[in-house]
C-alpha positions as CSV (number, residue, x, y, z in Angstrom):
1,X,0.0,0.0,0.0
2,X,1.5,3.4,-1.0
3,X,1.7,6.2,2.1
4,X,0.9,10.0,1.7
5,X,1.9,11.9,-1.1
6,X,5.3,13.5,-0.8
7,X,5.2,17.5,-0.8
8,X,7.2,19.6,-2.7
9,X,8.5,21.0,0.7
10,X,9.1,17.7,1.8
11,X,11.3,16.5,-1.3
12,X,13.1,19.7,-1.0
13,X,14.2,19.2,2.2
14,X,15.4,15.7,1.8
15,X,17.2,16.5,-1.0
16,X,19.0,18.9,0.4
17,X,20.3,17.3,3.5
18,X,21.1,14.2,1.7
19,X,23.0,16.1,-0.8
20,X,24.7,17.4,2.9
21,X,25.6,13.7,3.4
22,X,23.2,13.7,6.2
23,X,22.1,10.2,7.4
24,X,18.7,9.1,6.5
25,X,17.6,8.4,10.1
26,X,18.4,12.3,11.2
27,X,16.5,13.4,8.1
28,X,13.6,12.1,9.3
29,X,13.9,13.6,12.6
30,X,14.7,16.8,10.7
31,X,11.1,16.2,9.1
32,X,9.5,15.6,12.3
33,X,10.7,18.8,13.7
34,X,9.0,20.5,10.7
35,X,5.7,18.5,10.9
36,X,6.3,15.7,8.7
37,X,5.8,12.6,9.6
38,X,8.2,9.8,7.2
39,X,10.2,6.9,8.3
40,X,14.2,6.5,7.8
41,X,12.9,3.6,4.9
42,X,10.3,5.8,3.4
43,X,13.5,8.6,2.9
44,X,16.1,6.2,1.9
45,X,13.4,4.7,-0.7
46,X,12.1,8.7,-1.9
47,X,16.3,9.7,-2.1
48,X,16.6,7.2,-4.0
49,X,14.2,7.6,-6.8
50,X,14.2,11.5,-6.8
51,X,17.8,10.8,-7.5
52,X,17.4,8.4,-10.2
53,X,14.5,10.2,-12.2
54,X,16.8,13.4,-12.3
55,X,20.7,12.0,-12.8
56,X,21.4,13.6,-9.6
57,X,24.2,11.3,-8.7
58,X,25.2,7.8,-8.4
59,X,24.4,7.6,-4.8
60,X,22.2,9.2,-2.3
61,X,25.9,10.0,-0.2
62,X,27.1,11.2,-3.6
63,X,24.7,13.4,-5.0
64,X,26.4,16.1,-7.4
65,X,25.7,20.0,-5.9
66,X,25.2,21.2,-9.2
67,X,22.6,18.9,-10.3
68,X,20.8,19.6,-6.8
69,X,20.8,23.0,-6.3
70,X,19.3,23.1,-10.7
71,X,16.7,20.5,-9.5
72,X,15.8,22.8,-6.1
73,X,15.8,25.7,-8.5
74,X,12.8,24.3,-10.3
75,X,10.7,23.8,-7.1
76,X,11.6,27.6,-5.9
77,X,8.0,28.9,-8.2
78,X,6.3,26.5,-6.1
79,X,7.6,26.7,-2.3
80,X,9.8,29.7,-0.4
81,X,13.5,27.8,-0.8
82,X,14.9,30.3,1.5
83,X,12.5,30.0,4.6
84,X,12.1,25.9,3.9
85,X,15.7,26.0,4.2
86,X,17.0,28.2,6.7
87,X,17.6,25.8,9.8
88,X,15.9,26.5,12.5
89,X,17.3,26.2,16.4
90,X,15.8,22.6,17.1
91,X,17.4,21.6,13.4
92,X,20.5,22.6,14.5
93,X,20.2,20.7,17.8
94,X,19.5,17.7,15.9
95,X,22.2,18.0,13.6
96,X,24.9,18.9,16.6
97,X,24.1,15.6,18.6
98,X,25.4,13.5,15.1
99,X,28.3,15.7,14.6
C-alpha cells in the first residue's frame, strides 16, 4: 500500500540534506521537527528515486551540488526555498548531537 503523497516541501528538504551527506535516520527527525511525519525507509526509498529520475548522482551519499541546487531551483515557483531551508534552532540541535 502506498503512504501519503510526498510535498514539494518535503522532497526539497530531503534533498537537500542528503546532498549534505546527512544520514537518513536524522532526516527524518529533521522532518518531524517540521511536521512531517516519514520513516528512515520511506526517505532512503524517496532519495533514492528522486535521484534516479533526475541523474542527480550515483548515490544518495554522492549526489552532485550542481545537479541539486538546478533540480531545487525548479521547485523555488512552487515553495519559499529560503525559509524551507533556513535551519531553525531545534534543526540545528538535531544536527549537533550527530556531529
Amino acid at each position: 500500500m502506498a503512504g501519503l503523497k510526498w510535498s514539494d516541501e518535503e522532497e526539497c528538504l530531503i534533498i537537500w540534506f542528503a546532498s549534505a551527506r546527512i544520514p537518513h535516520g536524522i532526516i527524518s527527525l529533521l522532518l518531524k521537527e517540521k511536521g512531517f511525519d516519514r520513516t528512515m525507509t520511506s526517505v532512503r526509498n524517496k532519495i533514492s528515486a528522486i535521484r534516479n529520475q533526475n541523474s542527480l548522482g550515483e548515490a544518495s551519499h554522492e549526489l552532485i551540488e550542481l545537479e541539486v541546487d538546478r533540480w531545487i531551483g525548479h521547485l523555488s515557483p512552487r515553495i519559499n526555498i529560503d525559509q524551507l531551508l533556513t535551519p531553525t534552532l531545534q534543526d540545528q540541535q538535531i544536527l549537533d548531537q550527530v556531529r
